[in-house]
ZAMARGU-4260 file (C-alpha; in steps of 0.2 Angstrom, whole numbers, plus 5000, padded with zeros to 4 digits):
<rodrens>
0) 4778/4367/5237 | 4786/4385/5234 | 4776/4393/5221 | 4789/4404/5208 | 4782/4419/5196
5) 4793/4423/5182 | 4802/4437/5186 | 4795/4454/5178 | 4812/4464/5168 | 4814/4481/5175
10) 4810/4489/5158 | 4794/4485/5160 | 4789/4491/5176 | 4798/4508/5172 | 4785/4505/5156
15) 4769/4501/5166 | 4773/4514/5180 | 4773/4528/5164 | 4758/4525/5155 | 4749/4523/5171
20) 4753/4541/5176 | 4752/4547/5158 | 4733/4539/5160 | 4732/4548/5176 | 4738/4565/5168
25) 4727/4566/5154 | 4711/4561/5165 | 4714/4575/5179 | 4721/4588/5167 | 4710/4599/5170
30) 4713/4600/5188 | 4733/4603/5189 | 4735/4610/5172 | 4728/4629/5176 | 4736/4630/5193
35) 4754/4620/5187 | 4753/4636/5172 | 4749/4651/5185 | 4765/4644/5193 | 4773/4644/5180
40) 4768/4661/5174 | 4771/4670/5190 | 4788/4661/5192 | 4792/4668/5175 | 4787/4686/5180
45) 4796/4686/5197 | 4814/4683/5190 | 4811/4697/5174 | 4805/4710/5187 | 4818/4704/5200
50) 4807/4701/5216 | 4818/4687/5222 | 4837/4690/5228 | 4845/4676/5231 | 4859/4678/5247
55) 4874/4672/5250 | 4869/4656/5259 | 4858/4651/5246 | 4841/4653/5253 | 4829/4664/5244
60) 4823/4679/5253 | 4810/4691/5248 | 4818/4709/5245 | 4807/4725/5249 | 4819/4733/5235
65) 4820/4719/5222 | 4813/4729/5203 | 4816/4744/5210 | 4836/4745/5214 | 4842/4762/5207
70) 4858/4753/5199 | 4865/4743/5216 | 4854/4729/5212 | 4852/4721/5195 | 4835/4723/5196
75) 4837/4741/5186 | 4850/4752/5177 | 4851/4769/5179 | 4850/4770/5159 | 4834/4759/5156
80) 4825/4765/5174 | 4815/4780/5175 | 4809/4785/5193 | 4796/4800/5189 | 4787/4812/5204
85) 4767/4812/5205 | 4770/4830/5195 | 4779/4822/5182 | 4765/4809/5179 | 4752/4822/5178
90) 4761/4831/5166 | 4763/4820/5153 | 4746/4812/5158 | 4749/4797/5166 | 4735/4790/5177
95) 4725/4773/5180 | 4717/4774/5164 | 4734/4777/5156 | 4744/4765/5164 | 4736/4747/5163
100) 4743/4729/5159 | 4744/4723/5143 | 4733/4708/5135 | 4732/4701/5118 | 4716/4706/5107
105) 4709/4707/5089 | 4718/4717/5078 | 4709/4726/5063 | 4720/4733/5052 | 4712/4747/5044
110) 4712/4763/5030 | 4710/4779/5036 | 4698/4790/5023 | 4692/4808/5024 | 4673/4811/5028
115) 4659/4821/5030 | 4642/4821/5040 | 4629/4826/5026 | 4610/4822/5026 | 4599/4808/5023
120) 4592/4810/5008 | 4573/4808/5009 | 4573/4810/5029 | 4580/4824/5033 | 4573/4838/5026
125) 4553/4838/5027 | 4544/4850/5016 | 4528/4855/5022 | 4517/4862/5009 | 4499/4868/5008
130) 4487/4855/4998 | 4475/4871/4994 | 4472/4889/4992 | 4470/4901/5005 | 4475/4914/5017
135) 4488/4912/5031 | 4479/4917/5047 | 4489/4912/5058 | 4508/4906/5060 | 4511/4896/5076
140) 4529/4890/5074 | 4546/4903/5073 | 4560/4899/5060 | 4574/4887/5071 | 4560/4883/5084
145) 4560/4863/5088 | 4542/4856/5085 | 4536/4839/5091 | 4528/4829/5078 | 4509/4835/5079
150) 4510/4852/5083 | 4502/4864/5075 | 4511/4875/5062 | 4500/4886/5052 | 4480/4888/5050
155) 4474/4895/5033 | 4457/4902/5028 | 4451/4891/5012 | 4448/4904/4996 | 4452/4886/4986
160) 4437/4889/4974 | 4436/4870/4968 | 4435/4863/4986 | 4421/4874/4990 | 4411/4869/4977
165) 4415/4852/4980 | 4406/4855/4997 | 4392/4864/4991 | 4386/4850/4979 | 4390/4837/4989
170) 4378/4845/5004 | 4366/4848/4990 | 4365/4830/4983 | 4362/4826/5003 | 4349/4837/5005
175) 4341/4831/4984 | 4344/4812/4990 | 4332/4815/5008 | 4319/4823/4998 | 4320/4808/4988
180) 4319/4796/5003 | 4303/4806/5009 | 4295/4804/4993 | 4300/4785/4990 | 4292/4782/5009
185) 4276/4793/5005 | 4274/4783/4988 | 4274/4767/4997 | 4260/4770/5007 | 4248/4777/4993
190) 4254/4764/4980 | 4249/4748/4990 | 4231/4755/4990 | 4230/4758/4973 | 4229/4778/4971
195) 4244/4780/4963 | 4252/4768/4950 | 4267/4757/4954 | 4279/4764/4939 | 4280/4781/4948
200) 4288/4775/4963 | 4298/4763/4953 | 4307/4779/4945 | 4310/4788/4961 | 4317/4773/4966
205) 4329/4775/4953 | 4334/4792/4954 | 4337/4790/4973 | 4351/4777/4968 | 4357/4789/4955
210) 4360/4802/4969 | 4367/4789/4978 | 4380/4785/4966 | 4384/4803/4964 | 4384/4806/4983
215) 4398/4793/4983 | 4408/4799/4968 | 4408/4816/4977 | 4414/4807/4993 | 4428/4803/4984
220) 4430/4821/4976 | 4433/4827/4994 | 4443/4815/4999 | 4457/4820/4983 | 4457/4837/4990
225) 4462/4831/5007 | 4450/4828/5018 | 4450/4813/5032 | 4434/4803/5031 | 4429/4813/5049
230) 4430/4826/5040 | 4420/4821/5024 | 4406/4813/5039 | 4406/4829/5048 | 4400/4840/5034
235) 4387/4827/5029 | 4381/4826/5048 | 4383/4847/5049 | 4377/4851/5032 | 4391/4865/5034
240) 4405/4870/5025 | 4423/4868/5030 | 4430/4885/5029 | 4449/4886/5038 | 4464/4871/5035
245) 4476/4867/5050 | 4492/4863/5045 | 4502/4852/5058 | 4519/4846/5058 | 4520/4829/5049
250) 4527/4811/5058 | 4542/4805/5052 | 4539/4787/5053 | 4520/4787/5050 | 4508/4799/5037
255) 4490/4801/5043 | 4477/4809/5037 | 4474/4820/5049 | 4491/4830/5047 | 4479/4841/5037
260) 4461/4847/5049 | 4450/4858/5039 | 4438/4864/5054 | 4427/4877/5058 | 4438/4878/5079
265) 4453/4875/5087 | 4459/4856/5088 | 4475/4857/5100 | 4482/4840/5094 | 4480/4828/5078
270) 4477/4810/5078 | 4488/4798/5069 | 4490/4781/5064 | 4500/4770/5072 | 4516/4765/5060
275) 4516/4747/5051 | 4530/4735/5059 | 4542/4731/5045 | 4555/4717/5045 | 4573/4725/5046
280) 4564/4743/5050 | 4573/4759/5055 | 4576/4763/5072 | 4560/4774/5077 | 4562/4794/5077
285) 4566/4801/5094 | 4571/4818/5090 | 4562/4834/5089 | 4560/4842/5070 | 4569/4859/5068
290) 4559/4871/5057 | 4576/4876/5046 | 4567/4889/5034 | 4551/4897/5034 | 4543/4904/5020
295) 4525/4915/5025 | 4519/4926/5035 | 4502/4930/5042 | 4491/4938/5029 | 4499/4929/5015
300) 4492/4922/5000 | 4496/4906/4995 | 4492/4894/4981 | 4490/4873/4983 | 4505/4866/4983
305) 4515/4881/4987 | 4529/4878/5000 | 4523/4884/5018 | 4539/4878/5028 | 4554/4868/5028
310) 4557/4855/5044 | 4576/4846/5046 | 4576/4829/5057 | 4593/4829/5064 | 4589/4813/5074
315) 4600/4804/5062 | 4612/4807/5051 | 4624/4800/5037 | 4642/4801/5035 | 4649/4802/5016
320) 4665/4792/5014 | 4677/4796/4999 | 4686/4781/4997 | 4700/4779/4985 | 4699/4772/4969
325) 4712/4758/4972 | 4705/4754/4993 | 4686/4749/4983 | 4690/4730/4985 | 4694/4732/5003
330) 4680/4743/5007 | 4668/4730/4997 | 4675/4717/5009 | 4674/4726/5023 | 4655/4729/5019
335) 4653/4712/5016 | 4658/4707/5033 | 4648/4719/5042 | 4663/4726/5049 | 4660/4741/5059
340) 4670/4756/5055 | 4676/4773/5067 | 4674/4791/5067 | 4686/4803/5072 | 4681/4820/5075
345) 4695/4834/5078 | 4690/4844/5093 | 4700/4862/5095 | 4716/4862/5103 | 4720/4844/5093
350) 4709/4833/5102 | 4701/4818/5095 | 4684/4811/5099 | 4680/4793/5092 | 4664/4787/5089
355) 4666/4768/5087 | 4656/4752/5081 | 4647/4763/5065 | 4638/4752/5052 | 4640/4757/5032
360) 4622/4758/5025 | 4629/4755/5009 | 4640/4758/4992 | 4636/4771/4979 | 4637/4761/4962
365) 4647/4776/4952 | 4667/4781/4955 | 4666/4800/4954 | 4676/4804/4938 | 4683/4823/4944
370) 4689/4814/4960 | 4694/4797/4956 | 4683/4794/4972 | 4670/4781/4979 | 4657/4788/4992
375) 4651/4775/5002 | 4638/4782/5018 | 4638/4775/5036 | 4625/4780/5048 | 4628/4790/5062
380) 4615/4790/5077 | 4613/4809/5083 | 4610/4815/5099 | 4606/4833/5108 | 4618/4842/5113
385) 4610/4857/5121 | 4590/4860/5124 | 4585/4875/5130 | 4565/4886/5129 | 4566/4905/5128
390) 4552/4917/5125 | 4539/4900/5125 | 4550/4892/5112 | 4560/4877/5111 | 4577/4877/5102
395) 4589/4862/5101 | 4606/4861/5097 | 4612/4845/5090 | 4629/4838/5093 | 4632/4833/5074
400) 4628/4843/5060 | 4629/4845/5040 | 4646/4849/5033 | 4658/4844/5048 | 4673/4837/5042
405) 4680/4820/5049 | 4691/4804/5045 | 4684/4787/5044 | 4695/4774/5049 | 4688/4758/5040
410) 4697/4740/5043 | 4703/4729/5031 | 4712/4715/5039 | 4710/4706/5055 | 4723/4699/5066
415) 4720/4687/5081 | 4730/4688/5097 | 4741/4703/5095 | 4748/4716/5108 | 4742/4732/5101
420) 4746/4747/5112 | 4744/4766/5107 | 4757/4775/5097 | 4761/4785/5112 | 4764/4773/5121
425) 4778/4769/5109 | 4796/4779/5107 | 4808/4779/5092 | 4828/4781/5094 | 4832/4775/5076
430) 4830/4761/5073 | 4823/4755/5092 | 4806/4757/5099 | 4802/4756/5118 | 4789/4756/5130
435) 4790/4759/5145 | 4785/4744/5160 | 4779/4750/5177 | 4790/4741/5189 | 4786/4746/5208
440) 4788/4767/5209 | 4800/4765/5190 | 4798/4764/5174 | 4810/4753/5164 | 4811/4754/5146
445) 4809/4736/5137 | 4815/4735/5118 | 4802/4730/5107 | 4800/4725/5089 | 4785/4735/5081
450) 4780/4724/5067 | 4763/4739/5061 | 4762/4756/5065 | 4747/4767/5059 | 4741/4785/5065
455) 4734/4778/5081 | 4739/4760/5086 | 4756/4751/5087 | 4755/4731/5085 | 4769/4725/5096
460) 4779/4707/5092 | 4775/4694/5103 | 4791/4687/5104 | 4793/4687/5125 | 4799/4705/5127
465) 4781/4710/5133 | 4770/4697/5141 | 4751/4696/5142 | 4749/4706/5160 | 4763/4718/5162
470) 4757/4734/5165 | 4763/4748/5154 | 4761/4767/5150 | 4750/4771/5137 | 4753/4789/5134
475) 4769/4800/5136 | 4785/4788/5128 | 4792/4802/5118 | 4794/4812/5134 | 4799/4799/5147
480) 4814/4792/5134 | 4819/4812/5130 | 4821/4811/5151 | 4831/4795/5153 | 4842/4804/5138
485) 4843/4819/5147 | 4847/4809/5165 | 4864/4801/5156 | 4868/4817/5148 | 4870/4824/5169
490) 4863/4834/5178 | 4857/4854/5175 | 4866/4866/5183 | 4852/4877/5194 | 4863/4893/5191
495) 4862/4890/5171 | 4856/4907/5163 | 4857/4917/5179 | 4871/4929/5183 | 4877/4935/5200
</rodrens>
């Protein structure tokens, strides 16, 4: 018996057959997706630039001269195309940095605001002062010499009346409390046999600890005037007199008490203590201090607290923004963010240099009411320009300084996925703007629409007249349109301005 299966309509099959390969497709997409869109992509980019000519036959041949046909081919025209010499390129300053293919990125849209590097205050300036009085016997450093943190400056003969007293009575209650010691230990002896009676040893018991109290009190006398506890154990093991202060040159990040050495010799170098780990700290000093100003000489009288020298750390400075009074809701947001900003320097002959990824420390609280102004600061990492010793003496020359005028370029908007180029690399002819593609040995100039323009950067429409890989100059437009215009205007005459 013949077995019949109901016959299957057509519409289905065509049905089944679909969604099996739609199955297939979206399992193995990421298998056929990226090469079928590099195909895709190159296919695209081989009919704009013209590398395939078809011939009259109809097969498709490659063409050594396709993107580069000076007007027989449809490749280029003689009014878009720009062949320029090796000269030429140099001249307007196109090289392998200049010229490179463009690709979408982040867009920050940003407010450009006048500057100026001024110091930190608190940090900068380090004023080094004498904590008693004396005599200057000696002055170690030179005014603009760069020191290291522990060097010594200055060494001063004590005349300070009220530390040397201090140290007189403190070695005198020593030597009144081992008198006393001696006594107590003799009176022990003679008191257990009887010969002497109990009470008297009770009160030199008693006036030893009175000593001892004041002993202590005058410990802490020395300390006030500045002595280390080394120093305050030294006298008391001595039983001599400090007479001469060393002065060295203080640690930014740490303050010892051993930046002051009262001594009877030399001590090359001072101790210090290591500096406490905090959370969020500063980056640690790696400078030299500059001694800026310096205010005594050798023989010189000075009181306590009378200003010996004045040391600058350069290491790290602050740049004061003047934002106006209209741009403080940006600039709040842009704070807020932890967006970084850029610093642009003028260098002679109207270079720029660009200092970029800065961070703004913070906001003042106060719009300056002469110039309608906020100042917000942003920190600006230093770094030595020039080191050099003369004579024994170490001078540094720092790459920024105090007073240097700049611009800081602060963004307030961001943009995903856009074709920003430099606005050299961007010509104006009324109402067009052109760049100019690198096609073989040409350059063909491609109408664009420029949707944002600012001082530096150009933020080209992505509507397909530039795609994400074509390479581009990014310097010289202005000059290489002015030479497609002068290539139509005809030739110049090599006997113009001469006369035979």
């Amino acid at each position: 018996m013949k077995i019949r299966f109901p016959k299957i309509p057509m519409k289905w099959v065509w049905f089944v057959g679909l969604l099996l390969v739609a199955v297939v497709g979206l399992a193995t997409w990421n298998r056929w997706f990226p090469a079928a869109t590099a195909w895709v992509d190159s296919t695209v980019t081989a009919f704009r630039g013209g590398v395939e000519t078809s011939s009259d036959d109809g097969h498709v041949e490659d063409d050594p001269h396709a993107g580069h046909d000076h007007g027989a081919h449809a490749g280029h025209s003689d009014e878009t195309s720009l062949e320029l010499s090796a000269q030429a390129l140099r001249n307007i300053g196109l090289s392998d940095e200049t010229i490179q293919p463009v690709k979408l990125e982040t867009f920050r849209r940003s407010i450009t605001v006048p500057a100026v590097v001024v110091e930190r205050p608190g940090r900068t300036r380090v004023q080094v002062a004498t904590p008693m009085t004396g005599v200057i016997t000696h002055v170690h450093a030179v005014q603009g010499e760069a020191v290291e943190p522990g060097t010594l400056l200055f060494q001063i003969r004590l005349t300070h009346e009220d530390l040397v007293n201090a140290q007189t009575e403190f070695v005198k209650t020593l030597g009144e409390l081992e008198v006393e010691e001696r006594e107590i230990k003799r009176l022990q002896g003679v008191t257990q046999s009887g010969a002497v009676a109990g009470k008297l040893l009770l009160d030199r018991e008693y006036a030893r600890d009175k000593l001892t109290a004041l002993l202590r009190a005058q410990r802490e006398a020395l300390k006030l005037h500045g002595l280390s506890e080394a120093q305050v154990d030294q006298i008391a093991s001595e039983r001599r007199l400090l007479r001469e202060l060393q002065i060295f040159a203080p640690s930014i990040d740490s303050h010892g008490n051993d930046e002051l050495k009262l001594t009877r010799r030399f001590i090359s170098q001072a101790s210090y203590q290591q500096p406490i780990e905090q959370p969020n700290a500063e980056r640690p000093h790696s400078g030299p201090l500059t001694l800026q100003q310096l205010d005594v000489h050798k023989g010189q009288s000075v009181a306590a607290g009378e200003t010996l020298c004045i040391l600058a750390d350069y290491d790290e400075l602050f740049i004061e923004g003047m934002a106006f009074e209209q741009d403080v809701s940006q600039l709040r947001q842009t704070s807020d963010k932890e967006w970084t900003v850029d610093a642009i320097f003028r260098q002679p002959g109207d270079e720029i240099q660009v200092v970029e990824g800065l961070k703004i420390a913070y906001l003042a609280n106060t719009v300056d009411p002469a110039s309608r102004t906020l100042h917000f600061y942003v920190r600006l990492p230093n770094e030595v320009a020039k080191d050099r010793r003369e004579d024994g003496n170490r001078y540094v020359e720092w790459k920024y300084l105090p007073g240097q005028r700049l611009q800081l370029r602060v963004p307030v908007e961001e943009w995903p996925d856009q074709i920003v180029l430099p606005v050299d690399a961007v010509a104006r002819e009324g109402a067009e703007s052109f760049v100019f593609q690198q096609n073989g040995d040409h350059f063909d100039r491609v109408p664009v629409h420029v949707k944002y323009r600012d001082q530096y950067s150009a933020v080209i429409e992505n509507d397909g007249s530039l795609f994400s890989g074509d390479v581009v100059a990014l310097r010289g437009a202005h000059q290489m349109q002015m030479a497609l215009k002068n290539k139509a205007g005809g030739g110049v005459d090599p006997h113009a301005g001469h006369n035979h």
